[in-house]
ZAMARGU-4260 file (C-alpha; in steps of 0.2 Angstrom, whole numbers, plus 5000, padded with zeros to 4 digits):
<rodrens>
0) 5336/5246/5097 | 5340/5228/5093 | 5349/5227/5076 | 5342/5210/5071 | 5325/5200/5077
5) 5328/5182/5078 | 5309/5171/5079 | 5309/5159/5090 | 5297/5145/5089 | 5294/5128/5098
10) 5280/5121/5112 | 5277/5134/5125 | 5269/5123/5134 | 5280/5108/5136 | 5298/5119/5136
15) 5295/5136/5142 | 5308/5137/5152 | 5321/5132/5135 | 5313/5144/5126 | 5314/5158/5136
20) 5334/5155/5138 | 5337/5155/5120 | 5324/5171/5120 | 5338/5180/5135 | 5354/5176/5126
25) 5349/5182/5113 | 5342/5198/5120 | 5359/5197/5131 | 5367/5197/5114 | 5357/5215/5107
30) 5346/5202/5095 | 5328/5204/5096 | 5316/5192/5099 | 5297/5185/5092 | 5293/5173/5100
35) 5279/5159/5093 | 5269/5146/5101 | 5265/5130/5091 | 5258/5119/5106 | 5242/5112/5105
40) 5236/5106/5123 | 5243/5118/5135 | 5250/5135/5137 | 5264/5146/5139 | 5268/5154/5156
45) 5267/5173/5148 | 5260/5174/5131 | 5268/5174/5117 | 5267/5187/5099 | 5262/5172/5089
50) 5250/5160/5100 | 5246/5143/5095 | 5229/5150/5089 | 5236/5161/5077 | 5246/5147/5070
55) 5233/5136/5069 | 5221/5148/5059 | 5237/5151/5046 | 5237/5135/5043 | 5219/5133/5038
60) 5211/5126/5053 | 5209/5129/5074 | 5218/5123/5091 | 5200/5115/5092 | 5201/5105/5078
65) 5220/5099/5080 | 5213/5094/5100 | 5195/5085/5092 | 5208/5076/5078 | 5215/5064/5092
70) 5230/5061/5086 | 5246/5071/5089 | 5254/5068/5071 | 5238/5076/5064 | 5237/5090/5076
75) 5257/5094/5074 | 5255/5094/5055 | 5241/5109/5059 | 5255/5116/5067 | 5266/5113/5055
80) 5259/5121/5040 | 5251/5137/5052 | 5269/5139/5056 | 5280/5138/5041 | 5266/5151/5035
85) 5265/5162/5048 | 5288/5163/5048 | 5286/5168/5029 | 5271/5182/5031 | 5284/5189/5045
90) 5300/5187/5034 | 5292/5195/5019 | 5285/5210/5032 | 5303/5212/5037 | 5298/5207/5053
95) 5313/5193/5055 | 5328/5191/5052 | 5331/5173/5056 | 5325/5159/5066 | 5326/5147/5079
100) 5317/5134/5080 | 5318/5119/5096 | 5312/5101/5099 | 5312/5084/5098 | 5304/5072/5083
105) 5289/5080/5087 | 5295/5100/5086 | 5308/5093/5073 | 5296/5088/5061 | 5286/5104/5063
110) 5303/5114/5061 | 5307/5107/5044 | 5294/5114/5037 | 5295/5130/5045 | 5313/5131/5039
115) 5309/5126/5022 | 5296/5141/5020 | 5310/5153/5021 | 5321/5158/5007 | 5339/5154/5004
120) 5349/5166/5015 | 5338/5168/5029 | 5347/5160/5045 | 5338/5144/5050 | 5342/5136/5065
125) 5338/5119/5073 | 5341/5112/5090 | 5336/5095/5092 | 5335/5079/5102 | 5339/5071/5082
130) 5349/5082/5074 | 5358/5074/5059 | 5348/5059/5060 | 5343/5049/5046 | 5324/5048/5054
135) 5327/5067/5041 | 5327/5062/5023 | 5337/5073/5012 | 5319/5080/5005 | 5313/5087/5021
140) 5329/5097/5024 | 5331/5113/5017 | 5346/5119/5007 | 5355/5130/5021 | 5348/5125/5039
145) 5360/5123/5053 | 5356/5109/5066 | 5363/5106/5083 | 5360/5091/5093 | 5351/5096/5111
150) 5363/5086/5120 | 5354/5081/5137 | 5337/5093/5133 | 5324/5079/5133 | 5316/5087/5148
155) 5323/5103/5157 | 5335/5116/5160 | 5353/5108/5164 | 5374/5115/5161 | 5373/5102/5146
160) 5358/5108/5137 | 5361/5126/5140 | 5379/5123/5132 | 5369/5119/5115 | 5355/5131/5119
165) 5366/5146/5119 | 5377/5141/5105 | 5362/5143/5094 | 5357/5157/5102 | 5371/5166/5096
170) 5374/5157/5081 | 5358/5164/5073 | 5359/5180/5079 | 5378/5181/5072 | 5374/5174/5057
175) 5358/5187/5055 | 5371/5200/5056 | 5381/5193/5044 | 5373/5184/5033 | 5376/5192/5013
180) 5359/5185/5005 | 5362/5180/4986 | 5359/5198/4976 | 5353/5189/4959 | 5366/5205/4951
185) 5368/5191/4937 | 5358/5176/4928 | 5362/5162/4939 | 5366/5146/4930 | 5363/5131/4940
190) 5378/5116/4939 | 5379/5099/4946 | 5394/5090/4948 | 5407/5079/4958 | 5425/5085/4961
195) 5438/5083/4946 | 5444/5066/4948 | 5427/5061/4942 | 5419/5074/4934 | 5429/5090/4926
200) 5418/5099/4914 | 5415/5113/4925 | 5434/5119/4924 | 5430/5123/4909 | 5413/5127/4909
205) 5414/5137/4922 | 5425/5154/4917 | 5419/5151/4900 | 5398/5156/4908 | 5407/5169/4920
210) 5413/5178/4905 | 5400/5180/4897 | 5391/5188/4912 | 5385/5173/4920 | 5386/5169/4940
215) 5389/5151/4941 | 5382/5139/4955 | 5391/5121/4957 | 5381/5108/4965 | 5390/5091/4975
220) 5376/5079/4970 | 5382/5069/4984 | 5363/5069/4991 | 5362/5085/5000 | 5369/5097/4985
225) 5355/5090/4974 | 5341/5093/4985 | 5348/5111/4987 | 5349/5111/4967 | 5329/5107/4965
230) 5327/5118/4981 | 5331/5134/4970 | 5328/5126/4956 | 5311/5124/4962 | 5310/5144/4964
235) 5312/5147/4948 | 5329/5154/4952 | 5341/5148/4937 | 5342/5155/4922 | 5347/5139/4915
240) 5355/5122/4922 | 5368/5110/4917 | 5362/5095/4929 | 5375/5086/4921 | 5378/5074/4938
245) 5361/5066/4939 | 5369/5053/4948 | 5355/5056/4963 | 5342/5049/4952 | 5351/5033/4951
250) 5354/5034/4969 | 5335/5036/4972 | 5331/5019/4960 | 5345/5008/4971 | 5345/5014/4989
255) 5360/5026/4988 | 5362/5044/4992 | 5346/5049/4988 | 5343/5067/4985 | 5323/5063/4984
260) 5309/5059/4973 | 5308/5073/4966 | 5326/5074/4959 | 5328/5081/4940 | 5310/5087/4939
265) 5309/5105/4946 | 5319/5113/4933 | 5306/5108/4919 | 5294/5111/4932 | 5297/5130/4934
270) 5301/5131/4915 | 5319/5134/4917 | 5330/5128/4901 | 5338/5114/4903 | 5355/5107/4898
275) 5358/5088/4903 | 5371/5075/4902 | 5370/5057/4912 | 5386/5061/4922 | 5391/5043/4932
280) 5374/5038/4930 | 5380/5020/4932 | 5386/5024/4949 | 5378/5021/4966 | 5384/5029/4980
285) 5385/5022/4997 | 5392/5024/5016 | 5410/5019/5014 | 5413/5016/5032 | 5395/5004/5032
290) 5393/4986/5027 | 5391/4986/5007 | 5368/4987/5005 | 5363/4968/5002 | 5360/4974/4983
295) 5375/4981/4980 | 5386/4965/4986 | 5396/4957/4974 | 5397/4970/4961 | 5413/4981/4956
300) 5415/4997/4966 | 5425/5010/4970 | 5432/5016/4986 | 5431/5037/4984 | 5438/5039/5001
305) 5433/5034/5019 | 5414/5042/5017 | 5410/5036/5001 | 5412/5022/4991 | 5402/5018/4971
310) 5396/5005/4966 | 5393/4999/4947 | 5377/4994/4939 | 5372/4982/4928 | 5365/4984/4907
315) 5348/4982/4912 | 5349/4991/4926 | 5357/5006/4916 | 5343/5004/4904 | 5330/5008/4920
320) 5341/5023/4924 | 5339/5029/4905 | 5321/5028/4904 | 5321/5036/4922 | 5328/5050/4917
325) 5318/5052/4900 | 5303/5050/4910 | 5307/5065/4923 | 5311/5076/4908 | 5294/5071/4900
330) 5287/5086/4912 | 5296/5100/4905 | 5289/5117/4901 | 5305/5123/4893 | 5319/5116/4880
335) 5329/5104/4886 | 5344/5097/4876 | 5351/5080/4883 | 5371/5076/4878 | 5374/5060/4877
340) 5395/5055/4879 | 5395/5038/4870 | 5414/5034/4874 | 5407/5037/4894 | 5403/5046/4906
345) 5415/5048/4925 | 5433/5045/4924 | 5433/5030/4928 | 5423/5022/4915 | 5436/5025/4902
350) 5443/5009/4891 | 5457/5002/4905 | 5447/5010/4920 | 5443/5000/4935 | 5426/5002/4932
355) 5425/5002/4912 | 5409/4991/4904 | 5408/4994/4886 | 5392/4985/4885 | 5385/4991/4899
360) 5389/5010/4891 | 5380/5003/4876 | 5365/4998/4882 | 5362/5013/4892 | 5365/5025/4878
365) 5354/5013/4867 | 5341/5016/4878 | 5344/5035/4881 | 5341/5035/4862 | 5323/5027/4861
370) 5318/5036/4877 | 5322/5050/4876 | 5307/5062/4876 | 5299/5072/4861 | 5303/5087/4873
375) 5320/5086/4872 | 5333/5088/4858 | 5347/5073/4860 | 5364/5077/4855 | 5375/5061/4854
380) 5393/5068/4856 | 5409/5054/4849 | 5417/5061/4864 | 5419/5055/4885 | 5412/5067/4897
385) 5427/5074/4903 | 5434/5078/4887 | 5435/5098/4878 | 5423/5093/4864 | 5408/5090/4878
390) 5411/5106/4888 | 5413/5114/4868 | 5395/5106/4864 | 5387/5112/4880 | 5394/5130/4877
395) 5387/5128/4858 | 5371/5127/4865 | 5371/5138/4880 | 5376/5152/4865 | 5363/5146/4854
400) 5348/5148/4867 | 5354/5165/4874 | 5354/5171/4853 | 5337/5166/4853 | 5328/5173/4867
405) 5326/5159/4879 | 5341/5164/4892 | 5343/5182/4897 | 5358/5189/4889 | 5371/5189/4903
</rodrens>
């Protein structure tokens, strides 16, 4: 008997032969298969245990009415939302154990949402024509899929493709095996944050919530780390946060490193306690080895390393960042405490720093001060971000809300 099944979905009728490779290496490998058809014109060469019918029908509609719609986007979106419901009714009957999913901008889009339907933990991977491409924007991509590019796959079996093709094959199957889904022994607290040459309360912060019984998740709010922060936040899995790096936000207002709309919402959303702080708000982050974004030219940056450099805002346009922030928290369903570090907030802000503006600190925290929602409680700290007294604040709290009941005891 197979030890672990692995889904395997794409369009029968355009890349049956692909499919069926991936379906014998892993049978080669002692994986199981299920195989799942998300075509809407033709058909596959042997049927499949999910047809495109059943697909269509999870998702609320027919293979009829995906063919009358005329237009493929329409029809792959049928698809799309059939499929990501039908993966999550097999997961949850312990059907699967991870999935495969192959195409190109047309099976890619589908397998975005497939992938997203599935829990962190469950193996999800991707082979496609576009893998890592920025045509993907960070909120279509789910916190721990694995991609692959399907080198020489457009159309047929071929020694390249297959060399991808069987990686993934493996891949998922191996990672099925040995995967350790997250076991929720502990209220998780969820953190955001850079590494310490910017940002170093979680040093601190983080033994001090692991002793008191906590399990402690740190987020890189490069982009990709915050969209797997409002991913679970989203789930309602964090028994608090500290987004204390909402730097994404400001990415999304500037054309940075955008970790999507949606940024510093889904916390409040799920009614999950908030703990806030604008670490390097006044930074937006951009492709170091790129040509400097036209609206970012001219302005006082710095150089992180080869990947990523930051660039500085303005007073006014720190004011916006403020009032963006105030607005997102407007939507809360559970307390949210903002700290506000009036003497700054990254390392390299502080008085003789290469990016130090005093005024421009002032007129965001100015402005955080007459926006900051009738939701949230606003603690201005005489302190930098970075220093003892913030992370003591934070703690002070974090202690306060578990005494009253609005944080499970750790």
């Amino acid at each position: 008997m197979p030890d672990k099944t692995i889904l395997i979905a794409g369009t029968y009728d355009t890349k049956d032969a692909e499919l069926a490779y991936l379906a014998d290496v892993i049978r080669g490998q002692g994986g199981g298969v299920l195989t799942m058809d998300v075509s809407v014109l033709g058909d596959p060469s042997q049927p499949t245990d999910i047809s495109k019918h059943q697909v269509a029908e999870a998702g609320g509609s027919s293979i009829q009415a995906a063919i009358d719609s005329g237009d493929e986007n329409t029809a792959m979106q049928i698809m799309a939302k059939g499929s990501a419901a039908k993966a999550l009714e097999l997961y949850r009957a312990g059907s699967i154990d991870g999935v495969i999913v192959l195409g190109g901008t047309m099976g890619t889009d589908l397998a975005l949402d497939l992938c997203a339907a599935l829990p962190l933990g469950v193996p999800k991977y991707i082979v496609s024509t576009v893998s890592f491409s920025p045509l993907m924007p960070p909120e279509r991509i789910p916190a721990d899929v694995q991609m692959i590019l399907w080198a020489g796959g457009l159309y047929g079996l071929n020694s390249v493709c297959k060399a991808s093709l069987s990686q993934a094959a493996g891949a998922v199957l191996g990672a099925a095996r040995a995967v350790e889904p997250p076991k929720r022994e502990r209220p998780l607290i969820g953190m955001t944050s850079f590494g310490k040459t910017v940002l170093r309360y979680m040093v601190t912060l983080k033994p001090a919530l692991e002793d008191r019984g906590y399990e402690v998740a740190v987020f890189h709010a490069t982009g990709m780390g915050g969209r797997a922060f409002e991913s679970l936040a989203s789930e309602g899995a964090f028994a608090a946060v500290m987004d204390f790096a909402p730097q994404e936000v400001t990415n999304h207002l500037f054309g940075g490193l955008s970790a999507g709309a949606d940024r510093m919402t889904n916390a409040g959303a799920a009614g999950t306690p908030q703990l806030v702080a604008p670490g390097c708000y006044d930074l937006v982050d951009f492709v170091g080895w790129q040509e400097t974004p036209p609206q970012l030219q001219g302005r006082p940056s710095h150089a992180h390393n080869r990947l990523l450099t930051s660039a500085v805002l303005d007073a006014d346009e720190r004011r916006l960042v403020a009032r963006t922030i105030s607005d997102k928290l407007q939507g809360a369903t559970a307390p949210v405490a903002v700290l506000l570090p009036e003497q700054g907030c990254n390392e390299w802000d502080r008085p003789g720093g290469d990016l130090h503006d005093a005024e421009g600190l002032s007129a965001f925290c100015d402005e955080m001060r007459a926006a900051c929602p009738g939701i949230a409680t606003l603690h201005a700290l005489d302190c930098h971000i970075n220093d003892a007294a913030f992370a003591e604040k934070a703690l002070e709290i974090f202690d306060g809300w578990v005494a009253e009941g609005l944080i499970p005891q750790g």
